[in-house]
C-alpha positions in Angstrom: 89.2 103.6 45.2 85.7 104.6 46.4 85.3 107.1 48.9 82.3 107.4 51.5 81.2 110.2 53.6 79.6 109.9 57.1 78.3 112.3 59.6 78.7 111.6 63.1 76.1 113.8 66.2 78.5 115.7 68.1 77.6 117.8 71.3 76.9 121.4 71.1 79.5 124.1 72.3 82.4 122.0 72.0 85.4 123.9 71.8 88.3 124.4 68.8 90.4 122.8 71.0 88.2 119.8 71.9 86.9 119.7 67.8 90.6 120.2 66.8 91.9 116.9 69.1 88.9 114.8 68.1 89.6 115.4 64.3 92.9 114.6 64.9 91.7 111.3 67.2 89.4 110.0 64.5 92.1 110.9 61.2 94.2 108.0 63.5 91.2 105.6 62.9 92.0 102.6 60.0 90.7 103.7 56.3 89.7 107.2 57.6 90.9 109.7 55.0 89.7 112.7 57.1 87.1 114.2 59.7 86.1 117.8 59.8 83.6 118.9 63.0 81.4 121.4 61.7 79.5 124.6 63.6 76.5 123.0 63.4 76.8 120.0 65.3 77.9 117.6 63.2 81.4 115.6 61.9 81.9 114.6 58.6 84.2 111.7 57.9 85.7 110.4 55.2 86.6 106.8 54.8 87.2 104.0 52.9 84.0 101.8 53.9 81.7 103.1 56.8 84.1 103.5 59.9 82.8 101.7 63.2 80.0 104.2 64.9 80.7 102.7 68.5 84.8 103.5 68.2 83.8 107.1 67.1 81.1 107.3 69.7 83.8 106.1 72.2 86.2 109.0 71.4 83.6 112.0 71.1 82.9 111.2 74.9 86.3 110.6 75.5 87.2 114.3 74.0 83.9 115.5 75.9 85.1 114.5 79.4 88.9 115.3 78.6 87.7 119.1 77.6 89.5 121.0 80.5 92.7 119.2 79.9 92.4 119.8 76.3 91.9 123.4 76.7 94.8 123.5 79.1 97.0 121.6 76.8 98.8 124.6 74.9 99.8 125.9 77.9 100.8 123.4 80.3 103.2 122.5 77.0 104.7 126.1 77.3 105.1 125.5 80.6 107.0 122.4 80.5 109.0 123.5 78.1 110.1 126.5 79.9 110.9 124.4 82.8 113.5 122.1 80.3 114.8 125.6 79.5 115.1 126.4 83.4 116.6 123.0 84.5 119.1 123.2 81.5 120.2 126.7 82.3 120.7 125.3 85.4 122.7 122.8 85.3 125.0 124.2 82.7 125.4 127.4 85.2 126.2 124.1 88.6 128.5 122.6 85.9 130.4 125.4 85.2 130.6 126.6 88.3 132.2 123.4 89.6 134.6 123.0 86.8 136.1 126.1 87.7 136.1 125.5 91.8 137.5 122.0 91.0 140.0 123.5 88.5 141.3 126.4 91.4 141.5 123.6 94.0 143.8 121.5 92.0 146.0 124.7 91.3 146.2 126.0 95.0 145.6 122.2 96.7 146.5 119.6 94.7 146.9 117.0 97.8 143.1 118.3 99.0 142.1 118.0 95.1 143.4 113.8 95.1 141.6 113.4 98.3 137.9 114.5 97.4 138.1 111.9 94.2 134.6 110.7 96.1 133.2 113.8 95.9 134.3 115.2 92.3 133.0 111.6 91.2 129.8 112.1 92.9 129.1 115.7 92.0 130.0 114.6 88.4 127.3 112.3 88.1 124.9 114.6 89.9 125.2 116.9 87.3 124.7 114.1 84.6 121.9 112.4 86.6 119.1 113.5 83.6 121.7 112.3 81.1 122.0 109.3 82.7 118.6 108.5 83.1 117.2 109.4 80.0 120.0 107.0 78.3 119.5 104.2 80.4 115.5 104.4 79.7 116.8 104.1 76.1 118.6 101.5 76.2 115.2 99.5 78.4 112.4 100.9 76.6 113.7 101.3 73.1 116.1 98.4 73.5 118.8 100.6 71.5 121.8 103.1 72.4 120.9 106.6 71.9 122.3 110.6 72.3 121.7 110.3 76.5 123.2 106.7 76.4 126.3 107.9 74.8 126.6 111.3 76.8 126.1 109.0 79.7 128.8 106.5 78.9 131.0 109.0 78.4 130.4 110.7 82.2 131.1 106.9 83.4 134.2 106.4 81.7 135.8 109.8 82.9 135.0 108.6 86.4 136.3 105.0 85.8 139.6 107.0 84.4 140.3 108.8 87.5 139.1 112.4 85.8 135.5 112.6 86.2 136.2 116.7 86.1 136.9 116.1 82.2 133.3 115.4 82.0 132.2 118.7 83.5 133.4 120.5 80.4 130.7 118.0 78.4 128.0 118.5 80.6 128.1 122.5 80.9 128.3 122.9 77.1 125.5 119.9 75.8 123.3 121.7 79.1 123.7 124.7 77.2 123.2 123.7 73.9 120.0 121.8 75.4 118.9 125.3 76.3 119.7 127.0 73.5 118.0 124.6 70.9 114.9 124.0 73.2 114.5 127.7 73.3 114.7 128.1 69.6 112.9 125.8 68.9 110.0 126.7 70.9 110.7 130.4 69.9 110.0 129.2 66.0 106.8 127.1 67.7 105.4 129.6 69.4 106.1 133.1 67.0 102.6 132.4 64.8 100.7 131.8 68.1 102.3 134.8 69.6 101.7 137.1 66.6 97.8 136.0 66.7 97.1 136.0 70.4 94.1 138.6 70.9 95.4 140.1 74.1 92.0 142.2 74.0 90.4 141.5 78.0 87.8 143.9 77.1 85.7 145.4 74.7 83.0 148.3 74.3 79.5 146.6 75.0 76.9 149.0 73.3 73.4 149.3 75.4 69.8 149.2 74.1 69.9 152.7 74.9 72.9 153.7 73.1 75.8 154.3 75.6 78.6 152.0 75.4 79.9 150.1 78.7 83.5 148.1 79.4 82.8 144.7 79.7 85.2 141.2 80.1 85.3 139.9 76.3 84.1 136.7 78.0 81.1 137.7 79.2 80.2 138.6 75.0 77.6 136.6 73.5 76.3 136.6 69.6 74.0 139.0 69.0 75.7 141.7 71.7 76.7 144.8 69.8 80.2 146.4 70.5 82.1 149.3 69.3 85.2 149.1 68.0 87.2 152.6 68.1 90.5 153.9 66.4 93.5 151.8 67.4 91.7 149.0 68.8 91.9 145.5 68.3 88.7 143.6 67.5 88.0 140.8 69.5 85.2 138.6 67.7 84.0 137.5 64.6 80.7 139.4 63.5 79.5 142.2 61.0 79.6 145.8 60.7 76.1 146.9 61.7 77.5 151.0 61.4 80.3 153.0 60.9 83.1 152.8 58.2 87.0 152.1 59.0 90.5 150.7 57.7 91.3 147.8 58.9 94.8 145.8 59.1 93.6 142.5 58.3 97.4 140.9 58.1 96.9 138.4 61.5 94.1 136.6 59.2 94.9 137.4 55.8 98.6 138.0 55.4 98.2 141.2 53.5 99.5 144.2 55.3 97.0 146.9 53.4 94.5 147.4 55.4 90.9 147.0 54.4 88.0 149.6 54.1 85.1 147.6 56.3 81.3 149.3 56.3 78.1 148.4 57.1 77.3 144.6 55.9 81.0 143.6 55.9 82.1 140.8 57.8 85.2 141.7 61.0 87.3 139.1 62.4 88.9 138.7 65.6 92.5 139.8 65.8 92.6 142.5 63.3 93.3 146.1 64.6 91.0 149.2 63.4 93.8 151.6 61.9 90.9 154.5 61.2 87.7 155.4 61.9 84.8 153.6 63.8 83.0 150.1 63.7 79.5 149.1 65.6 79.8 145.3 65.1 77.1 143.0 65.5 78.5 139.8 67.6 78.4 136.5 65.8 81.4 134.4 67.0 83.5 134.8 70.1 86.5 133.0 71.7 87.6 129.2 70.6 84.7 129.9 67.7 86.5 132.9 66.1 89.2 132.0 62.5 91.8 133.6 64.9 91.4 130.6 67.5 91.2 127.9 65.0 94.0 129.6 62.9 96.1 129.2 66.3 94.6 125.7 66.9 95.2 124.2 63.3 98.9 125.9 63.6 98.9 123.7 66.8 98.0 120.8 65.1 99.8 121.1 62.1 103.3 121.3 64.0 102.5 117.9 65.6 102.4 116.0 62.2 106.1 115.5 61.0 107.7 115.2 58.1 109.0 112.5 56.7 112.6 113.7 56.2 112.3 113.9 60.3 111.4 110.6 60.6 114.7 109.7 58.2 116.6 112.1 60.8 115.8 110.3 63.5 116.5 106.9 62.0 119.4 108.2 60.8 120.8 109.4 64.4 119.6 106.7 66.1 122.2 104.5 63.3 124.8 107.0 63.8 125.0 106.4 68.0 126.4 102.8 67.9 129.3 104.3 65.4 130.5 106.0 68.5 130.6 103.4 70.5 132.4 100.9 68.0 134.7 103.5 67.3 135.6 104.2 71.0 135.6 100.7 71.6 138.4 100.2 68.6 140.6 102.9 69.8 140.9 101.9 73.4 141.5 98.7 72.0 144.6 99.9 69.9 145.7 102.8 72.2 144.2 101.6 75.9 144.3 105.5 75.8 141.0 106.9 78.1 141.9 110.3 77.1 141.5 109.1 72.9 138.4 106.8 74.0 136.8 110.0 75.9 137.7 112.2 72.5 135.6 109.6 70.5 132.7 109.3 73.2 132.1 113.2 73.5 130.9 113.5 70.1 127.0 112.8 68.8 125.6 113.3 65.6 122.2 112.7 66.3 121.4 116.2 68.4 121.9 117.7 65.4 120.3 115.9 62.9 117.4 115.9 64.8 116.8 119.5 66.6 117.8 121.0 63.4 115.4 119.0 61.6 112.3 119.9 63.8 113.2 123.3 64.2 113.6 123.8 60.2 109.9 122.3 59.6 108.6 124.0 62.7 109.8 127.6 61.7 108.4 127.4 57.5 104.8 126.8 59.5 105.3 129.4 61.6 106.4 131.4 58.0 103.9 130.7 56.1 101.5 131.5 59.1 102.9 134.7 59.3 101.8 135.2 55.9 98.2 133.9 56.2 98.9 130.7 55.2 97.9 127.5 57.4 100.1 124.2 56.6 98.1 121.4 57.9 101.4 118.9 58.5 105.6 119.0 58.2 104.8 116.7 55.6 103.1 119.0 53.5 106.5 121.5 54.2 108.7 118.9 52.5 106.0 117.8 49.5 106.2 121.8 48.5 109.9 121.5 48.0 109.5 119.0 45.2 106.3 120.3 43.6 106.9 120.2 39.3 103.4 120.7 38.1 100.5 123.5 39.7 97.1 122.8 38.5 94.6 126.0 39.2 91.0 125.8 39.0 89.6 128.7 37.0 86.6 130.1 38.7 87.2 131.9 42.1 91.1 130.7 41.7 92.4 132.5 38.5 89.6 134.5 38.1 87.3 136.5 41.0 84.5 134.8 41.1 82.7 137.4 40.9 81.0 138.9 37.3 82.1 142.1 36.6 80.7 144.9 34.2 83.9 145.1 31.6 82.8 147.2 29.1 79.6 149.5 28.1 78.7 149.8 24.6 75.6 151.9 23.9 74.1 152.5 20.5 74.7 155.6 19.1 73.2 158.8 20.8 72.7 156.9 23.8 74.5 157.6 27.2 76.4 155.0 29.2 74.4 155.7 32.6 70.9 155.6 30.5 72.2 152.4 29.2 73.1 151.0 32.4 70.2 152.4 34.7 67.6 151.0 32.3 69.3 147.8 32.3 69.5 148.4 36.3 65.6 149.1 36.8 64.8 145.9 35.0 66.9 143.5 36.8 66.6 145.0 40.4 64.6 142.0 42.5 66.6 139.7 39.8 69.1 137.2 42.0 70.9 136.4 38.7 74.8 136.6 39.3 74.8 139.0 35.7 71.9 141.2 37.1 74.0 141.2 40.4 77.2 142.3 37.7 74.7 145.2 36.2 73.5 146.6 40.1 77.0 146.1 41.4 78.3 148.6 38.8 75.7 150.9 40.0 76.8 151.2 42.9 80.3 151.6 42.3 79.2 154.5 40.2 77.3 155.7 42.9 74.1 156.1 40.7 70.5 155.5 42.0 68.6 152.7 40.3 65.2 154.3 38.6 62.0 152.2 39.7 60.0 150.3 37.7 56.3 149.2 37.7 56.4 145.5 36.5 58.9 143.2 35.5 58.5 139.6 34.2 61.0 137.5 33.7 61.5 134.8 30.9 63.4 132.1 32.2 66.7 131.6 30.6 66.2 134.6 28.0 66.0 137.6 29.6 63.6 140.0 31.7 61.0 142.2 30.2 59.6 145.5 32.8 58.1 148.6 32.4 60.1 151.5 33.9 58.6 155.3 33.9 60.6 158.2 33.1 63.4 158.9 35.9 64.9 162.5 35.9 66.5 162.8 32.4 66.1 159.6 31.3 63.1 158.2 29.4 61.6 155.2 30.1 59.1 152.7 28.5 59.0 148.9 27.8 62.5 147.8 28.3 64.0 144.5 27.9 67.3 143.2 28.7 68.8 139.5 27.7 70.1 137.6 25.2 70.1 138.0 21.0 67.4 135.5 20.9 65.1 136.9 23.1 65.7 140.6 21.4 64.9 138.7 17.9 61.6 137.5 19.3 60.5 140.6 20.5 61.4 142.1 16.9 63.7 144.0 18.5 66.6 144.7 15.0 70.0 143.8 16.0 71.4 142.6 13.2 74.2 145.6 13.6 75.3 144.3 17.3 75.1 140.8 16.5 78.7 140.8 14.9 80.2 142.5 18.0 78.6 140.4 20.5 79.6 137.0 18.8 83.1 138.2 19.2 82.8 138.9 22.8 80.8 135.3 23.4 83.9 133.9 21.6 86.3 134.9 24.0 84.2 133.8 27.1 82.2 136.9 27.6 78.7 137.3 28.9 76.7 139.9 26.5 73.7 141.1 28.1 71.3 143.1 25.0 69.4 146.2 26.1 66.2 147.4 24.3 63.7 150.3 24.6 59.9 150.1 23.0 61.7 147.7 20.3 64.8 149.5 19.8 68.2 148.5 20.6 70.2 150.6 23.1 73.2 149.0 23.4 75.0 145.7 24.7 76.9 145.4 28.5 79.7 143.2 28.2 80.2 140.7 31.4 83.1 138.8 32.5 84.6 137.1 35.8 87.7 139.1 35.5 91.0 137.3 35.8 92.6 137.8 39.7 94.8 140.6 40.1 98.8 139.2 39.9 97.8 136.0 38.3 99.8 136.7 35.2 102.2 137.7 37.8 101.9 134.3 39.9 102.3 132.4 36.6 105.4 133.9 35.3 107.1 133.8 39.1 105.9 129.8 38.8 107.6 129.6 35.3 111.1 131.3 36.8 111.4 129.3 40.1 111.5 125.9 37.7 107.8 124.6 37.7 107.6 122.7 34.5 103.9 122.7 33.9 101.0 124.6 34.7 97.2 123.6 34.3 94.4 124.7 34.4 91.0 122.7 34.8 87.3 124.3 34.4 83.5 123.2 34.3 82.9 125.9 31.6 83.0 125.8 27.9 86.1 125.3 25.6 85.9 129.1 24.3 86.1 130.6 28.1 88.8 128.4 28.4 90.9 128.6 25.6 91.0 132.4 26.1 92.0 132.1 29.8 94.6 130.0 29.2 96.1 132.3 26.0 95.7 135.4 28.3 98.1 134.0 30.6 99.7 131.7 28.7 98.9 128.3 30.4 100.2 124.7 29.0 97.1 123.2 29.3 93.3 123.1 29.8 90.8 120.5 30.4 87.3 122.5 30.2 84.0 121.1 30.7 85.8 118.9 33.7 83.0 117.4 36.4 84.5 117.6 39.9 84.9 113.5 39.5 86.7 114.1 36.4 89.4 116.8 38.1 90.5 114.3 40.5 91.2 111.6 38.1 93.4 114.3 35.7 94.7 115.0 39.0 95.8 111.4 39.5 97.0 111.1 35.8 99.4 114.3 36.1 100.6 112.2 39.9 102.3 109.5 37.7 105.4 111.8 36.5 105.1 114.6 38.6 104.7 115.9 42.4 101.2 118.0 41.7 99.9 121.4 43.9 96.0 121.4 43.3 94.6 124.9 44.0 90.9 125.8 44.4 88.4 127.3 46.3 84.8 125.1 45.3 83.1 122.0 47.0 83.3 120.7 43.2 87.5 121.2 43.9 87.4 119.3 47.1 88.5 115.5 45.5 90.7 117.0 43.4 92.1 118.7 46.7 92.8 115.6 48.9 94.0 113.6 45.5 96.9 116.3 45.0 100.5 115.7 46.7 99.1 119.1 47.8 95.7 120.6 47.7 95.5 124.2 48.5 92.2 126.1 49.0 92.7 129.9 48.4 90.8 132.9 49.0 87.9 134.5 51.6 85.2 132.5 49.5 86.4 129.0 49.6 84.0 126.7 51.0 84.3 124.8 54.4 85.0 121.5 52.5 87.7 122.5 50.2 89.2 123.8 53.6 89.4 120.0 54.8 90.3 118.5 52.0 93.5 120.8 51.4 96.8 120.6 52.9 97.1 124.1 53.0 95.0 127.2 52.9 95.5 130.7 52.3 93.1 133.3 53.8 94.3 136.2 51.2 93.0 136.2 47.7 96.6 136.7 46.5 98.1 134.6 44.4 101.6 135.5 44.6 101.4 134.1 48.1 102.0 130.5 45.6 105.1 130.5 44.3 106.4 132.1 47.7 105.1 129.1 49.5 106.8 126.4 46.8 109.7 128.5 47.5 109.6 128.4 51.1 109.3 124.3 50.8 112.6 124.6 48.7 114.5 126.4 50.8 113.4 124.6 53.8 114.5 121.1 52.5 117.7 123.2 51.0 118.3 124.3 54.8 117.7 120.2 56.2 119.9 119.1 53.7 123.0 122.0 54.8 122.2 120.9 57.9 123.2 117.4 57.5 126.3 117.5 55.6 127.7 120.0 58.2 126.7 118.1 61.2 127.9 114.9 59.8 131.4 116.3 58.2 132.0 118.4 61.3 131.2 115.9 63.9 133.2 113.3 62.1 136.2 115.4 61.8 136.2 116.1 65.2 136.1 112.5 65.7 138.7 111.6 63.8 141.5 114.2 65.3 140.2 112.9 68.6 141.4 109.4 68.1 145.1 110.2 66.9 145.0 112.9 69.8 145.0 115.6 68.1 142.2 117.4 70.5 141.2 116.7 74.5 138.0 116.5 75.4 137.2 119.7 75.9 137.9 120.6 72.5 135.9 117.3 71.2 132.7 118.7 73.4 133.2 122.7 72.4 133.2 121.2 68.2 130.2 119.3 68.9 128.2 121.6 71.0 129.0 124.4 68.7 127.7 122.4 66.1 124.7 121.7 66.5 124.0 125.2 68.2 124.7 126.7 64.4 122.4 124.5 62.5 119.7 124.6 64.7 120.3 128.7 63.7 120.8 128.2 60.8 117.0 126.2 60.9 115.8 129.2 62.7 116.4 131.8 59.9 113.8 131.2 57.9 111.4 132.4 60.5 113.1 135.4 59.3 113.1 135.4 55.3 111.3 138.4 53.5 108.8 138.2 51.2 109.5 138.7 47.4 108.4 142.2 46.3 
């Protein structure tokens, strides 16, 4: 199938919130694979065939003019469903209290107690009004019986029976189990959004002249510079102009070091300076920050379900007419309203379905936690099934980044003259191996000699002339490859063995020379990530029965990647075209987690059952086209989050053998009389209050060490 991108005008300064509901607005569209607002004024959508430009047009002005609702929506939603939470505490507490008035007044009145049947009738049904509504709306709109309708018939029949007090006992415990399971629920909803809320009113606005004034965090604008002292949460995105301090990174990143930031680094909103002092430059505030579109994409990811809710609900929705056949049969066979009320005060569906939601809901809010961002509950329940991980190599298993692995100067030559020569030639060089060589430097806390010229022969190597710097003797140096040392009759013959042996296993060897004679060689290499031997063994235990590992570099680099750590497979040379369609072949037997970081990983990303873009350098792109994303750079966050998907799906699955085996037990020992209604209500209720628990707990599961 043949993919085609469009980019749609949109208007400038639109929220996260607004760019966040008209992404998910235009992802609804027919053929449209996905649509990704950008900071620069622009959406980019991906279809099959060129979407209709007047529909789209329609709904970015539709998003435009709905902006103060849309900001508002997070919290008008907390809002009504602390008000369920209210109402439900409620009416359990006016339930209870009546059962127990009603209860004392048969005891101490019995004659009083038969004469107010009007009143115990219509306080009953008072008490189940919502009940009552909510299943006759069922039964109009949806043309089918469900939980209300039942709870509903059941108040009726204890009224029709002469007992409508028996019903109270229903109503006070499903009013309280309402509460309870609303509350957990939104507790698991709301705990990433919680954690991440910046909660900073103010910050330290730093004048042209120097002194530093309190001012709203609202009134910031990029470009403002603020201080940032010891203990205080940053609150925007910019870089560190001066100053040098540790700071806790985990609200982003998931990783609970925290981070040594200096001048040139890069701050986000959210994370809390643990040491020292930061003058930050402004760049992003409010809805712009990653700590707002971390909350937002949390947000929009809990509104996409899975589809093992959708079966839950079908499932329930099946399950409510059961009741009613069997209380039908048994009043039939008995004409015993006691029995029929037994059958009529158990439901399956409550927890089936609240269990269910809260379950998915809480591994978001987990994997959050953890600086993870799951776009969709459907992603949650793909992870549980995932067989086969295929990692890109570059910026996934290794850095990224080339290091400096090894120095090998010729004999009665130093390491720093080796490395400063090399250093002085390739300083205004933008060459990611001359960037290795200055990097290393710097680490070393050397100073780079000058030189006088440089010239540099493209794809061979540089040639300058560097004077004599403190001890070390300069002249006409040259730094590149074996060919370009041979041409300059530079003898090598000696090194040549060495180096071939490094080239062979992938490694970058970068020849140094002085006035024709060799100095040494500096051995390069985008060194593998930290834990990724780690990540692949912890894959290997937890049952995933292939790993792979695709590359655009040559066969050598990877064949000794994959030996190193011990990967199935490699495909090397791979186009990005090409990694989607191994992507698609591996789909045939297997459930397949893509991981990468690189625009040329994006098709491969959105191909996968699920694409995950990892690490602080993956591009914007390979952010859209993943189901997931982790903001950390490590990998042992992987297996953790196939894990988490297991045991999520293990949790659903728990929670639907107990609801069905206890609700059905309970239904049977109601209709040979073993239990009263009462009871029948207390098993039900209970029931549904521990899985919905028991869904909750993995908000509370602890990282493996």
């Amino acid at each position: 199938m043949t993919y085609q991108y469009s980019v749609f005008p949109v208007p400038a300064g639109m929220s996260v919130q607004q760019k966040t509901m008209l992404e998910i607005q235009v992802r609804k569209l027919a053929g449209v694979v996905s649509a990704y607002v950008d900071d620069k004024g622009g959406m980019t959508v991906r279809s099959c065939g060129v979407p209709s430009k007047k529909i789209i047009g329609r709904l970015i002005q539709d998003t435009t003019f709905h902006s103060k609702t849309m900001v508002n929506a997070v919290a008008l939603r907390k809002k009504e469903k602390h008000s369920e939470v209210n109402e439900y505490r409620r009416d359990a507490i006016t339930a209870g209290l009546g059962l127990v008035g009603l209860q004392l007044l048969r005891m101490y009145s019995p004659m009083a107690f038969n004469g107010i049947y009007l009143v115990r009738s219509a306080f009953t049904l008072f008490v189940a009004r919502n009940f009552i509504s909510n299943g006759i709306k069922g039964l109009i709109k949806d043309r089918q019986p469900n939980a209300d309708t039942l709870t509903a018939t059941a108040v009726l029949a204890s009224v029709i029976s002469g007992k409508p007090e028996s019903s109270l006992t229903l109503l006070m415990l499903a009013n309280a189990a309402e509460m309870l399971t609303t509350y957990t629920a939104e507790k698991a909803r709301n705990h990433i959004s919680d954690m991440l809320r910046l909660d900073q009113p103010h910050a330290w606005k730093i004048e042209e002249d120097g002194y530093e004034r309190r001012v709203s965090v609202e009134s910031l604008k990029p470009g403002d510079h603020i201080g940032v002292h010891l203990g205080e949460k940053i609150c925007v995105d910019g870089r560190v102009k001066d100053g040098v301090a540790a700071v806790d990174q985990s609200s982003i990143t998931g990783e609970y070091i925290p981070v040594e930031k200096s001048k040139g680094d890069y701050v986000y909103a959210g994370t809390v300076v643990k040491n020292g002092f930061l003058e930050i430059i402004v760049e992003k505030v409010g809805d712009a920050t990653a700590l707002a579109r971390i909350v937002h994409m949390v947000e929009e990811a809990q509104s996409r379900r899975a589809p093992v809710q959708n079966f839950a609900d079908q499932m329930a929705t099946k399950l409510v007419p059961i009741s009613f056949i069997a209380a039908g049969l048994v009043y039939g066979l008995t004409k015993d309203w006691q029995r029929v009320l037994n059958i009529l005060f158990i439901d399956y569906s409550c927890g089936l379905k609240l269990s269910t939601a809260t379950a998915i809901s809480a591994a978001i809010g987990h994997a959050a936690k953890r600086g993870v961002l799951i776009k969709g509950g459907n992603y949650v329940e793909s992870l549980g099934s995932i067989d086969t991980v295929v990692l890109d190599k570059t910026g996934t298993i290794t850095v990224g980044t080339p290091k400096v692995m090894l120095v090998e100067p010729a004999p009665g030559i130093q390491d720093k003259e080796l490395v400063l020569l090399a250093a002085a030639a390739e300083y205004h060089s933008a060459h990611p191996l001359a960037s290795a060589i200055l990097d290393y430097v710097e680490e070393q806390g050397w100073e780079v000699p000058p030189h006088l010229t440089t010239e540099t022969i493209v794809a061979k190597g540089i040639q300058a002339n560097v004077p004599d710097y403190e001890k070390i003797v300069g002249g006409e140096i040259l730094v590149g490859s074996i060919p370009f040392m041979r041409e300059n009759h530079v003898e090598c013959q000696s090194a040549v063995e060495r180096g071939e042996t490094y080239s062979d296993c992938g490694y970058n060897v970068v020849y140094v020379a002085r006035d024709g004679i060799l100095l040494g060689m500096l051995v390069i290499n985008d060194p593998i990530r930290p834990n990724m031997k780690r990540t692949i063994n912890r894959l290997r235990r937890i049952g995933i029965d292939e790993i792979v590992m695709l590359t655009g570099d040559s066969k050598n680099v990877a064949q000794h990647v994959a030996a190193t750590l011990d990967i199935d497979s490699y495909h090397a040379e791979v186009l990005p075209a090409d990694k989607a369609l191994l992507v698609s072949k591996l789909q045939r037997g297997s459930q397949v987690m893509m991981i990468g970081d690189g625009i040329n990983d994006a098709p491969a990303l959105a191909f996968a059952d699920v694409g995950v873009a990892m690490g602080g350098r993956r591009t914007d792109i390979a952010v859209e086209s993943a189901a997931m994303t982790i903001n950390s750079d490590e990998p042992l966050i992987i297996p953790e989050m196939i894990d988490l998907g297991r045991n999520t799906m293990k949790i659903v699955q728990q929670n639907f053998t107990t609801t069905i085996a206890v609700n059905t037990a309970a239904m049977l020992l109601g209709a040979i009389g073993r239990t009263s209604p009462m009871v029948s209500a207390l098993i039900h209720n209970a029931a549904t209050i521990g899985v919905v628990l028991n869904s909750a707990r993995i908000l509370l599961m602890e990282k493996k060490k």
